[in-house]
N, C-alpha and C positions, 0 to 999 in steps of 0.2 A: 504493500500500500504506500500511498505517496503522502509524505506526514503535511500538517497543515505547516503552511511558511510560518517561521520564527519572526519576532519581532523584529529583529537588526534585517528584516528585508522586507519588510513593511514601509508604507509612508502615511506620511499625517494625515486625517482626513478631508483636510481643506485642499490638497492635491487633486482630491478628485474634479474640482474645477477645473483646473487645467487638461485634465486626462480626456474630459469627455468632451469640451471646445478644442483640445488639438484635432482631437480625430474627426470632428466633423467639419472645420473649417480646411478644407483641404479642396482639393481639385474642381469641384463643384462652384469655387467662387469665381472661377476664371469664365465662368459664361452660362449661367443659370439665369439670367435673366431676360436670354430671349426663347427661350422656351416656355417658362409660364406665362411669358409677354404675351407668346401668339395666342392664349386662350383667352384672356383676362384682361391685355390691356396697361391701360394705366392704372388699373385694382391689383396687380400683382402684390404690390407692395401686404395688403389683406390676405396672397396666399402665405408669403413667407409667415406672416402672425398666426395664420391659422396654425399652420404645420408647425410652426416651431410649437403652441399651445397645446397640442398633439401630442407633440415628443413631452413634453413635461408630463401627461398623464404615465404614459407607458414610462419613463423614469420612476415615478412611482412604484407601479406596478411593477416593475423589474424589482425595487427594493423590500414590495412586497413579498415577492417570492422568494430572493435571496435571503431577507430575516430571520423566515421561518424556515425555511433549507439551512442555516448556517453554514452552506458553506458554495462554492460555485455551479454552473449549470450543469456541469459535467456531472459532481458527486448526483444533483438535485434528478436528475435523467434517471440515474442506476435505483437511484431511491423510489421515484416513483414509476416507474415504468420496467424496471429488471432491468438483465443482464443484455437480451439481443436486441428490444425495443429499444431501448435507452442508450444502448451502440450504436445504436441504427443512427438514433435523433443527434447522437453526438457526431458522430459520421458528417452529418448534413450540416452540423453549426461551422464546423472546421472545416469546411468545405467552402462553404460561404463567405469566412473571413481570407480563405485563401484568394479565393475569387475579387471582392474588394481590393486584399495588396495586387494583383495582378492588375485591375482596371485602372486602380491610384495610378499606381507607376508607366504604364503604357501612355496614358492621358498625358501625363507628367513629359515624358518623355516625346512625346505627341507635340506639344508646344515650343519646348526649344527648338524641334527640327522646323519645325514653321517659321517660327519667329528670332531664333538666335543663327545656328548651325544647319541648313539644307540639307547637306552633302554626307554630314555626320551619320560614321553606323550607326545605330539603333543601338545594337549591341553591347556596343562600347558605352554607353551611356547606361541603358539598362545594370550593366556588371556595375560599373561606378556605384550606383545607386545602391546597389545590394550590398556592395562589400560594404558602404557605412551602415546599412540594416545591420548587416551582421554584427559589425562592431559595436554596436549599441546594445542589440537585444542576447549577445554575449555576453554583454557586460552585468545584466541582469535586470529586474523590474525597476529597482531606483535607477537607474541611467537611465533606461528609457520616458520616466517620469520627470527626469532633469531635463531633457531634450523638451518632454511635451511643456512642461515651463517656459523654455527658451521663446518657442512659438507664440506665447502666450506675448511674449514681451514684440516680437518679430508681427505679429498681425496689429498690434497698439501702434508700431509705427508705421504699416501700411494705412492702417485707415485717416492718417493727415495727407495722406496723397490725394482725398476727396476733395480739398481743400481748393485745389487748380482747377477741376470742372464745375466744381459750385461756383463758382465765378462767371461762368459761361451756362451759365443751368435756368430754365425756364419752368419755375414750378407751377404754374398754369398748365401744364402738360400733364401733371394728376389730377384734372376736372375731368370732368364729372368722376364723384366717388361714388359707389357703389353702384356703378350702372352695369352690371355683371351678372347673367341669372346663375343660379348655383347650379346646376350640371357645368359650366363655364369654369367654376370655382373649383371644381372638386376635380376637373382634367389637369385644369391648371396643378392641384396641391398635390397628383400623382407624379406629374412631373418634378418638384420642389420635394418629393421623399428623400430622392437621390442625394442632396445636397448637405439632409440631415442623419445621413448612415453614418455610423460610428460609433453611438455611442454606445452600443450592445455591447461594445466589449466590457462593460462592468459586469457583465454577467461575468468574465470569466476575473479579471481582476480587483475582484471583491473582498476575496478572504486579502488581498496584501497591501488593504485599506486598514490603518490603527483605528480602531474604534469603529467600525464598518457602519455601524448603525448611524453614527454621528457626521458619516460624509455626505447622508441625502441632500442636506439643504445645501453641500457645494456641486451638486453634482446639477441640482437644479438652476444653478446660477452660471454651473458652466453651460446651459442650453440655453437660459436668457441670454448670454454673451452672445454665445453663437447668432441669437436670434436679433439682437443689438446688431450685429455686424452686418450680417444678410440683408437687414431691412436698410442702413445707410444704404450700401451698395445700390438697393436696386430702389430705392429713392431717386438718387443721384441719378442713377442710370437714364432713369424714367425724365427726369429732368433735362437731363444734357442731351439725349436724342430724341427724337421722333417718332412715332411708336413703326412707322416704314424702317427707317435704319435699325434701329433695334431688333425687326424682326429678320434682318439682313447680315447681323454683326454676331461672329461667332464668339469668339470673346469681348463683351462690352466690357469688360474690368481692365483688360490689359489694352483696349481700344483708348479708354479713358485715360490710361496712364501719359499716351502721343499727347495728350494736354500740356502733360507737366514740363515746362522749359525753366532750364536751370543754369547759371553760368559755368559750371564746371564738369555737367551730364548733359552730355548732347541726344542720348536716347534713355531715358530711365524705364523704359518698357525692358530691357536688357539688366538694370541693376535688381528689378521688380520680381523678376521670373526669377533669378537669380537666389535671392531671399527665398522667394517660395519653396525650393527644396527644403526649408525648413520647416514650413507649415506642412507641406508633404509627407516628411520622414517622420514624423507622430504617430500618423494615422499608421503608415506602412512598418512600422517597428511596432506598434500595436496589435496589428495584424498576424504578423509574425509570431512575435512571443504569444499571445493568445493562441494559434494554435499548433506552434508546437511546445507550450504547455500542457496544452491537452491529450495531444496525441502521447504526449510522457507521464499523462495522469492513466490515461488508458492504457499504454502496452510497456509502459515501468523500464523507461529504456533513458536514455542521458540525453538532454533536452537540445545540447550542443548538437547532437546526431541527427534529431527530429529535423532540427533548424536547417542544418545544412542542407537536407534532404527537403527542405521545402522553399529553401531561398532557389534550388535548382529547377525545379518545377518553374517558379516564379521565371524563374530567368528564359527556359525555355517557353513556357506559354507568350510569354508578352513578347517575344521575338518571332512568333510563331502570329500575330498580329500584324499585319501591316502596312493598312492603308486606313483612312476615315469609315469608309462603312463599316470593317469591321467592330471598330472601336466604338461605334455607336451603337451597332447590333449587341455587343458586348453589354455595353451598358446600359440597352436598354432592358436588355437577360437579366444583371444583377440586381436596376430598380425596381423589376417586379415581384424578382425572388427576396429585396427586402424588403418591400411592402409588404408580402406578405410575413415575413415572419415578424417583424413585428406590430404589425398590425391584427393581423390574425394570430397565428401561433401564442404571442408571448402574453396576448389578455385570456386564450387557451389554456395555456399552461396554469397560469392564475388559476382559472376555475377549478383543472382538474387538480392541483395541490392541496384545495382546498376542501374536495369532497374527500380523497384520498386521506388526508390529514383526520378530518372529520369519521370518518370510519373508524379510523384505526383507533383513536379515540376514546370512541363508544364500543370497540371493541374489549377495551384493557377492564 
């Protein structure tokens, strides 16, 4: 059996803010805004609030399940479902987080060939990438949680870059407010899920939270963040363009950055992108360590091993990507496969913990 982590590899519980805004401010901000644009409009800004209001439930609800499970989703599976069921489900979780570090990093690497390097392998970039994975989530769950810190301070200084297209911004361009019918709304906030994955991984880095119980309310503020950030952006967004260009512009965020003119950066879309690998490598060292954490909570083997064995996969799949349709077919595969889990599955799981629990109970 794999013992519950010691304290000296735990973190404080107000970490959990940063763990669960690292991981969902990530790839998603680079051009989320003209995809609920096409459905919604100048109301978009009302999807991001919904959906983020959304994610706040289901953070609950995840807390709820972890409380009473003490300990992560992996044990809470075997618990209530046995040995093959709850392989099965574990199976599918780890699978899933694999799939997100894949789409992260491909995306990721997706933008600098467009917008830095054309010519650049794929390859070579993708490896770069993983070998600091590597070295992070080698390093163990505090490294990884100093990194998702870092971001925290790296996205505080991206968002004064809005600062240059408010200037040029026409907020007249959000009239008419709620002129949206809600089937409009709700295509809209299937497409803005995507932008909020992430933060499920507290399902699995929960027990190496000190005082677990005591990190809800940073866990909940690191989703207001999140949702504080999304909604400037695509404010702004909505301001500075025209709802034609916008539904035209694949990245509005790094569109917006050609704003910024500076005496000493002649292109800050270039220093922008740049930064970003660090809002990136949260989510995708999250990724990571969650599961092949698991897969070493499951088959009791050296995590180092799981890891390497799954940075490889990583490295071959997303190289095995490559051109734009795939990348979008890709994502639009894993927005609906997170839709639904946590949308479905994880207020699911709820219920069924709770009759299970309740049995066993009234059993004793």
């Amino acid at each position: 059996m794999i013992t519950r982590p010691t304290e000296k590899n735990k973190v404080s519980p107000y970490f959990a803010f940063f763990l669960v805004s690292s991981a969902q401010i990530n790839v998603g901000l680079f051009g989320f805004q003209r995809y609920i644009a096409k459905d919604v409009g100048q109301d978009a800004w009302l999807t991001v609030l919904l959906v983020g209001l959304a994610v706040h439930v289901l953070i609950w609800i995840c807390y709820q399940i972890l409380n009473k499970g003490g300990d992560d989703i992996i044990s809470i599976h075997y618990d209530l479902f046995g040995k093959w069921i709850g392989g099965l489900l574990n199976f599918i979780i780890i699978l899933y987080f694999l799939v997100l570090v894949i789409i992260w990093t491909r995306t990721y690497v997706e933008v600098i060939q467009v917008w830095m390097t054309p010519f650049i392998n794929q390859g070579w970039i993708v490896g770069l990438i993983l070998i600091l994975a590597y070295y992070y989530v080698s390093g163990g769950f505090r490294v990884v949680t100093g990194l998702a810190f870092f971001s925290g301070i790296i996205i505080t200084i991206i968002l004064f870059t809005l600062y240059f297209p408010i200037k040029e911004a026409h907020f007249h361009n959000l009239l008419p407010i709620f002129d949206h019918s809600i089937d409009d709304q709700f295509n809209a906030m299937k497409e803005m899920v995507y932008s909020y994955l992430g933060f499920e991984f507290i399902l699995i880095f929960y027990p190496f939270l000190s005082q677990s119980k005591k990190s809800q309310k940073w866990s909940h503020l690191g989703v207001l963040f999140t949702m504080l950030i999304y909604i400037a952006f695509i404010i702004v967004s909505l301001a500075y363009y025209n709802l034609d260009q916008l539904y035209h512009t694949v990245w509005a965020t790094l569109t917006l950055w050609q704003e910024i003119k500076l005496p000493f950066i002649e292109r800050f879309e270039y220093v922008g992108i740049s930064l970003w690998l660090f809002l990136v490598l949260p989510g995708i060292c999250l990724g990571l360590w969650a599961s092949s954490r698991s897969l070493k909570k499951i088959f009791h083997v050296n995590q180092h091993i799981t890891l390497l064995i799954l940075i490889c996969i990583v490295f071959v799949v997303s190289n095995l990507i490559t051109d734009r349709q795939q990348i979008n077919m890709y994502t639009k595969l894993i927005k609906n496969i997170g839709a639904y889990i946590i949308f479905l599955y994880i207020p699911l799981l709820f219920f069924i913990q709770a009759i299970v629990y309740k049995v066993r109970k009234n059993k004793k």
